[in-house]
N, C-alpha and C positions, 0 to 999 in steps of 0.2 A: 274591386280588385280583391281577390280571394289568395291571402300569404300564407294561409294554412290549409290542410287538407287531415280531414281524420280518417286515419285507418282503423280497421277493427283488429282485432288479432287472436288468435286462438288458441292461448299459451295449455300446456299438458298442465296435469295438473301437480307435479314439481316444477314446474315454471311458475306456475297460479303462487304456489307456497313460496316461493323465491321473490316473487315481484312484491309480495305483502310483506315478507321478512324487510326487504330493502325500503319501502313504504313507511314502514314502522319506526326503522333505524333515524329517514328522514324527519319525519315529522316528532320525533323523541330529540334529536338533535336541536330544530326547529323550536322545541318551545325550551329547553334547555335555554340555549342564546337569548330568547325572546322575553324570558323571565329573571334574567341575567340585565338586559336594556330595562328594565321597568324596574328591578330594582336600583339604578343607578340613578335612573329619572327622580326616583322619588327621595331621592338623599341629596339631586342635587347636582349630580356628579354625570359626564357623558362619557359614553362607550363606544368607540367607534369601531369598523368594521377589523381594520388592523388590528386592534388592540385583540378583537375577539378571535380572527385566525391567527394570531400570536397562543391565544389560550387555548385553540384548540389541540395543541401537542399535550398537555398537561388532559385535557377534558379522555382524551385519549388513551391516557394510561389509566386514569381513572373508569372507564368505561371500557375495556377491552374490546367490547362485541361491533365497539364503531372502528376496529382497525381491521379493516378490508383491503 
């Protein structure tokens, strides 16, 4: 049973620059959080998913370039 299907796509190349800019935001984001749960592990203490989209308003101000 096949629930996915890949397309290819042929973004211009300010699309190209667009999809890497948003790319970047994610995976900046991504280890932000991710390094945020590991140091919580290591003290002890849990982070849960709430707590962390509660901080992301604050992460936000702090980071301007991720208010899109």
């Amino acid at each position: 049973m096949q629930l996915t299907q890949k397309i290819r796509i042929y973004p211009s190349p300010q699309q190209e620059k667009v999809l890497w800019a948003l790319s970047n935001q994610c995976r900046r984001l991504y280890n932000i959080a991710l390094a945020e749960r590991k140091d919580a592990y290591l003290k002890g203490e849990k982070i849960t998913y709430q707590v962390q989209q509660n901080e992301l308003i604050l992460l936000k101000k702090q980071y301007p370039e991720f208010c899109i």
